[in-house]
C-alpha positions as CSV (number, residue, x, y, z in Angstrom):
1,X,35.9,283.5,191.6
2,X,37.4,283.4,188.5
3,X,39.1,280.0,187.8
4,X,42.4,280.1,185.1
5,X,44.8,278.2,183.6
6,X,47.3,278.6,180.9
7,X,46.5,278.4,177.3
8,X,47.3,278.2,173.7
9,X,50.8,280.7,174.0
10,X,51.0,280.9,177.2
11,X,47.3,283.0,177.4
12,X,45.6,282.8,180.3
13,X,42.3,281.0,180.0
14,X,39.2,281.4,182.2
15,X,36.3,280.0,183.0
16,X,34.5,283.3,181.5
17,X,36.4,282.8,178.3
18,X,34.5,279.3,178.3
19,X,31.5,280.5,179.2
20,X,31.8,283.6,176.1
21,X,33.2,280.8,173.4
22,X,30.3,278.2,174.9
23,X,27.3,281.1,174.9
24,X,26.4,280.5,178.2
25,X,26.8,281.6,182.0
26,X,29.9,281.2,183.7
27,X,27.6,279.4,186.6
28,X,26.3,276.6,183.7
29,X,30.7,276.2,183.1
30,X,31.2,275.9,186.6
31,X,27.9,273.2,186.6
32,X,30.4,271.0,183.8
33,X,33.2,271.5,185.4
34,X,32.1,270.3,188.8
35,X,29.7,267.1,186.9
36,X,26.6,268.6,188.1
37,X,24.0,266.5,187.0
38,X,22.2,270.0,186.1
39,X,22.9,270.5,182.8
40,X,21.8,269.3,179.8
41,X,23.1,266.9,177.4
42,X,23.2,269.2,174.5
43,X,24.9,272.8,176.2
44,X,27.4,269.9,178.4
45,X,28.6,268.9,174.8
46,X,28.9,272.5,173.7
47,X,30.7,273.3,176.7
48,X,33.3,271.0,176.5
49,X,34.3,271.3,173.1
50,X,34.9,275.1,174.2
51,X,37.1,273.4,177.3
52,X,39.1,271.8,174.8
53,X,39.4,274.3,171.9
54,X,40.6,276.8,174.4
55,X,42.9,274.5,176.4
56,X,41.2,275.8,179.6
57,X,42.5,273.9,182.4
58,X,40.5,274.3,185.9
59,X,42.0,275.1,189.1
60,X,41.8,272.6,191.5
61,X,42.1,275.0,194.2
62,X,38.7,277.4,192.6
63,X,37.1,273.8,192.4
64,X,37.4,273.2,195.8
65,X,36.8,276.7,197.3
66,X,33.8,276.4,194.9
67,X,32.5,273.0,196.3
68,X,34.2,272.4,199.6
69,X,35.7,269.3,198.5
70,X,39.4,268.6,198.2
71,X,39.1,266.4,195.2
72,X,41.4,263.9,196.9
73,X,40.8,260.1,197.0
74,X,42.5,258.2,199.7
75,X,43.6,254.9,199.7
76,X,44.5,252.7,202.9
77,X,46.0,249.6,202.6
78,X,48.8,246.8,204.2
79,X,49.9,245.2,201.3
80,X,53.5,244.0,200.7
81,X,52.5,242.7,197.2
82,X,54.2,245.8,194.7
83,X,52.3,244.0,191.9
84,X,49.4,243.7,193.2
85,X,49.6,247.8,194.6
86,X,50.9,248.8,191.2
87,X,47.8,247.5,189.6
88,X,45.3,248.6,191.8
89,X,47.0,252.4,192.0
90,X,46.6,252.5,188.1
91,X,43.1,251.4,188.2
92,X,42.1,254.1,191.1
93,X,44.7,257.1,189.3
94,X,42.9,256.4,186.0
95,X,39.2,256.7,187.5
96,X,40.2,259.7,189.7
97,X,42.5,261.8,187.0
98,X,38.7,261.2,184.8
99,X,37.0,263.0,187.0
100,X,39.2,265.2,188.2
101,X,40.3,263.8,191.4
102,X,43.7,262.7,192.5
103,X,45.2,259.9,194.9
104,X,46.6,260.0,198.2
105,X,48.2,256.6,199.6
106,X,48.4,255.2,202.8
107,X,50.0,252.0,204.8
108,X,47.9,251.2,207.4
109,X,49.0,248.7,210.0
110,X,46.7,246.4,210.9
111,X,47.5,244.3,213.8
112,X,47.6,247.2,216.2
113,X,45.3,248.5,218.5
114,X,45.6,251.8,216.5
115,X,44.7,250.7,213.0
116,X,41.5,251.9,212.6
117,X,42.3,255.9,214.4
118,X,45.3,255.2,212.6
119,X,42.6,255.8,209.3
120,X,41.1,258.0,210.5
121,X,43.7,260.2,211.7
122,X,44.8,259.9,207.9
123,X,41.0,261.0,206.8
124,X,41.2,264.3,208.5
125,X,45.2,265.5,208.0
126,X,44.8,265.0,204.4
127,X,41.8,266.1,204.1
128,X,40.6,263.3,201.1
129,X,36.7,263.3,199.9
130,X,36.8,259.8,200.3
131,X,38.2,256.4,200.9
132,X,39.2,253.1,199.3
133,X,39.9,250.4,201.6
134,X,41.9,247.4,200.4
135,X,42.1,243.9,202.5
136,X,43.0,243.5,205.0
137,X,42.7,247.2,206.1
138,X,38.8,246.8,205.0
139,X,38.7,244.1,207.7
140,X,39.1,246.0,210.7
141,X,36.3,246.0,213.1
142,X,34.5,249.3,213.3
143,X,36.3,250.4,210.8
144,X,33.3,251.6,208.4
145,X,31.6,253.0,211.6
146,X,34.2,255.4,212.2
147,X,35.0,256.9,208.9
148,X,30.8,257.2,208.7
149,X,31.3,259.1,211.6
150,X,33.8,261.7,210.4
151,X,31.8,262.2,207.4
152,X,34.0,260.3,205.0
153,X,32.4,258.0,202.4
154,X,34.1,255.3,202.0
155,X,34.0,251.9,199.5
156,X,35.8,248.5,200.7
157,X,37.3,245.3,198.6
158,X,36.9,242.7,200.2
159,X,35.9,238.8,199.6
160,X,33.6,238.8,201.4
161,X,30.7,240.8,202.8
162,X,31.4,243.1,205.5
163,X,28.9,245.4,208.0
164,X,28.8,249.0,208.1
165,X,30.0,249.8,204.4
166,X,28.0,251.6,202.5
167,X,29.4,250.4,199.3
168,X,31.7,247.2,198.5
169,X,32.7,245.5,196.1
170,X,33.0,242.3,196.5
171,X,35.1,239.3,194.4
172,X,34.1,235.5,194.6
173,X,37.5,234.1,195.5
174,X,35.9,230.7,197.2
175,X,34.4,230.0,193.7
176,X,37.7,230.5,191.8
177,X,39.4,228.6,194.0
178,X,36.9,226.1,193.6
179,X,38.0,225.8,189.9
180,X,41.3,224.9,190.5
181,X,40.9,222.3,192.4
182,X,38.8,220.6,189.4
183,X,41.2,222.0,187.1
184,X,43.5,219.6,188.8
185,X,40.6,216.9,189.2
186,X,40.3,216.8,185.4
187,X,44.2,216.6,184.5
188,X,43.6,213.6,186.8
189,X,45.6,214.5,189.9
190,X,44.6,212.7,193.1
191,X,47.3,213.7,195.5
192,X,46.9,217.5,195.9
193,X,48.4,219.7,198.2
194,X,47.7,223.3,199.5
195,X,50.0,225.8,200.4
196,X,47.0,228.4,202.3
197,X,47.5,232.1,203.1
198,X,47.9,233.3,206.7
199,X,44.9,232.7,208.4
200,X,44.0,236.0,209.9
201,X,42.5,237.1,205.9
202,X,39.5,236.9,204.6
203,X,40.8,236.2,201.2
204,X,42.8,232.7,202.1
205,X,39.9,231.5,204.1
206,X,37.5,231.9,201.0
207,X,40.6,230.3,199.0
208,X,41.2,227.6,201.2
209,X,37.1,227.2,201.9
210,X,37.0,227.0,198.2
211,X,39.7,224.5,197.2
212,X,39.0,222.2,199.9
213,X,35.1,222.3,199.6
214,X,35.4,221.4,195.9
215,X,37.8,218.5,196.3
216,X,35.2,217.4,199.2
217,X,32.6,217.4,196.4
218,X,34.7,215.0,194.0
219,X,35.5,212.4,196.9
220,X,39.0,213.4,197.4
221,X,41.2,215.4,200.5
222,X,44.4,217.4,201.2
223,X,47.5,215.1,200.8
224,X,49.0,218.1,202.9
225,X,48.7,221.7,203.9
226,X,51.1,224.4,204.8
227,X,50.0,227.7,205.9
228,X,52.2,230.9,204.5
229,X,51.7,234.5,204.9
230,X,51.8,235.8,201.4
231,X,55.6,236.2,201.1
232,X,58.0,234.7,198.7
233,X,60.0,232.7,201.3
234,X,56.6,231.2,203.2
235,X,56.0,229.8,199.9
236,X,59.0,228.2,199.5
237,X,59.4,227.0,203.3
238,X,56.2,225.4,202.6
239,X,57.2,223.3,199.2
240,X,59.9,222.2,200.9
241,X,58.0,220.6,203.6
242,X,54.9,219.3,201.4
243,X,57.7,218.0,198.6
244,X,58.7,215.5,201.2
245,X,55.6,214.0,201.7
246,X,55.5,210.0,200.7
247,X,53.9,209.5,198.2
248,X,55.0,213.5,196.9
249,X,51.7,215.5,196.0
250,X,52.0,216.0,192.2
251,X,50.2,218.9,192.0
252,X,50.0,222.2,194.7
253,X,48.0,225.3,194.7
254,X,49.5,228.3,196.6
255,X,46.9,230.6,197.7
256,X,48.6,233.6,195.4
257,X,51.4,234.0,193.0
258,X,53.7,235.1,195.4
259,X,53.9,231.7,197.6
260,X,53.5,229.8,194.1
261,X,57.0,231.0,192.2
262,X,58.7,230.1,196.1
263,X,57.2,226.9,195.2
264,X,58.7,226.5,191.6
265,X,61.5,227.6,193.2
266,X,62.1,224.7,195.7
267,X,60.8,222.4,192.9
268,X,63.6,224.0,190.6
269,X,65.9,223.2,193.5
270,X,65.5,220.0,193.7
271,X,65.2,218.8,190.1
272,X,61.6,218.4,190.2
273,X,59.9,219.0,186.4
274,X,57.3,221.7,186.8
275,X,54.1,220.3,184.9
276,X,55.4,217.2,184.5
277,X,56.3,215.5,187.5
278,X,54.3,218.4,190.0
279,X,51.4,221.3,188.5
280,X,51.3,224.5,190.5
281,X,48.7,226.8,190.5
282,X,48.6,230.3,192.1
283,X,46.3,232.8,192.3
284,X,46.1,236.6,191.6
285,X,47.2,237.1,188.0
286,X,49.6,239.5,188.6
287,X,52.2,240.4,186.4
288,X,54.7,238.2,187.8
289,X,52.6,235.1,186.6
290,X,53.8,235.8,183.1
291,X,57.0,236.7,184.4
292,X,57.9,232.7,186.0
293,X,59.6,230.0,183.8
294,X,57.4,227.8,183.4
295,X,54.3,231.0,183.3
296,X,51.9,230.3,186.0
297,X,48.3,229.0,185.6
298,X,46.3,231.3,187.9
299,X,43.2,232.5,188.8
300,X,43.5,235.7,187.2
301,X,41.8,239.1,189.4
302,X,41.2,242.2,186.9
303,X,42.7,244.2,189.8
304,X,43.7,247.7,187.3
305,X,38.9,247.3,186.2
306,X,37.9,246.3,189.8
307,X,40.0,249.4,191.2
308,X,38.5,251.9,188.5
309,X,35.2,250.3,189.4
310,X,35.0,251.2,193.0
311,X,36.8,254.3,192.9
312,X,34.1,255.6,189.9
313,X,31.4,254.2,192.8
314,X,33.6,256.5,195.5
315,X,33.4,259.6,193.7
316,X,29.4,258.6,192.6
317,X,28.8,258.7,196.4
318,X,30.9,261.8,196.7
319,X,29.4,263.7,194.8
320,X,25.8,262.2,195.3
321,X,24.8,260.4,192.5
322,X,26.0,257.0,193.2
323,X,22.9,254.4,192.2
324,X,24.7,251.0,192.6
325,X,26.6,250.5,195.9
326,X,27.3,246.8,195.4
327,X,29.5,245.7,193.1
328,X,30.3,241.9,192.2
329,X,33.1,240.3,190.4
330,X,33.7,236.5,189.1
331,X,36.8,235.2,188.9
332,X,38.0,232.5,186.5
333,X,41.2,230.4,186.3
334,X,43.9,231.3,183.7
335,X,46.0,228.0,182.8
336,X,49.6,228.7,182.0
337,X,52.2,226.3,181.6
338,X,52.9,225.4,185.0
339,X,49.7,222.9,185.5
340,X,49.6,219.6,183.1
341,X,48.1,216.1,183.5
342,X,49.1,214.1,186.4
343,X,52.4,211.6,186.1
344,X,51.9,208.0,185.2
């Protein structure tokens, strides 16, 4: 089968034309095309400067007659965060559109006794190559189990370590949260506040674990905690409870930048100078960081990198040549203008 596309004035362009302008077989184009490992560095060069001089554009539909693959990449997810969507969407489109893959997205609910049919019903009607699970949707039990068992490969994010996958990758969120709580140590703060994430994640656990565990090591404890659930308004409902402790905490970190502008909210509210009479500190390093008066200190999560990095391991393991399956990321705290040395 002959693939075609249009060309230079409207021409059409096939793969044989490559193959003629390239002086080699069609089958060594079709090798390129499909990132066969096959071919040799020299004739792959040659070949796809022929691609490009010709303006040959392959159909997707010959590539997957051709390979029995859809060249779709799935991604399943319950996240109410756009920011932190938006990022990882651009990461995984950039990867995939490289290779010549695209992305199909999917809200998966995750507190139903459905979720994880719920994927895989997904898997199968659309057909995808493979999957990319985002937390908390990477958390379900026998999750990894059952896409291995529909013959989907499949690569999670997570925090932390979790059975059956095949390939994760994994980001040290107890360690960055670690270094905000001696962030606050260091500008000298002593009564320090949490405002946690809902307690069914793996991510504000490992926060919470973290902060707490590193305050622990410096002698000191929680002058309160507040557990939200991610959203805006949990973040402010828990400011205005912690803001009336006696004596007031003077500095709070809110397990993501969400929950922390609801606390500069309430702290706006009531008059309260943001660093100077209370430092916040969020976590995620979104967009919306930059976007808060004063600009957030937070621990900062490459979201767009660690997205192209699991989604270049996906299609690896797709198409059989993926070498490393487990992939690590550090954090590391970002100060803004919202954290400061403690009042006198």
């Amino acid at each position: 089968m002959q693939e075609t596309a249009a060309g230079p004035g409207g021409d059409g362009i096939t793969i044989a034309d490559v193959a003629a302008q390239a002086g080699v077989s069609i089958r060594t184009v079709s090798r390129v095309i499909n990132h066969s490992p096959k071919v040799n560095g020299e004739t792959r060069e040659r070949i796809e400067a022929a691609i490009a001089a010709l303006g040959f554009r392959p159909s997707a539909r010959a590539r997957g007659l051709a390979t029995g693959r859809s060249y779709l990449i799935g991604m399943v997810h319950n996240d109410r965060n756009a920011l932190v969507l938006d990022s990882v969407q651009r990461g995984i489109v950039g990867e995939a559109a490289r290779r010549g893959y695209e992305l199909v997205v999917h809200p998966t609910p995750t507190q139903d006794d459905r979720s994880v049919e719920d994927v895989i019903d997904f898997a199968r009607r659309s057909r995808v190559d493979g999957i990319v699970a985002l937390p908390p949707v990477s958390g379900l039990i026998g999750l990894a189990k059952a896409l291995s068992g529909v013959g989907v490969p499949a690569i999670a994010l997570s925090s932390v370590q979790l059975d059956d996958f095949a390939a994760m990758l994994i980001s040290d969120e107890r360690s960055a949260a670690g270094e905000v709580a001696r962030h606050f140590l260091d500008l000298g703060h002593r009564h320090i506040a949490l405002v946690s994430g809902p307690a069914t994640a793996h991510s504000a656990l490992e926060r919470r674990a973290g902060f707490i565990a590193a305050l622990a090591a410096a002698g000191h404890v929680l002058a309160g905690e507040i557990e939200g659930d991610y959203g805006f308004a949990s973040g402010v409902a828990a400011a205005r409870s912690l803001l009336d402790l006696s004596p007031m905490p003077t500095a709070i970190f809110a397990a993501n930048d969400v929950m922390a502008a609801g606390v500069l909210k309430e702290a706006a509210a009531r008059s309260i100078a943001v660093p100077g009479q209370l430092s916040v500190v969020g976590f995620d390093g979104s967009l919306l960081a930059q976007m808060l008066t004063p600009a957030l200190s937070t621990v900062h999560r490459p979201l767009g990198d660690m997205a192209a990095r699991a989604t270049a391991c996906l299609i690896d393991m797709i198409e059989g040549t993926a070498t490393d399956t487990d992939l690590r990321v550090t954090l590391g705290l970002v100060p803004g203008e919202s954290s400061g040395p403690a009042p006198c």
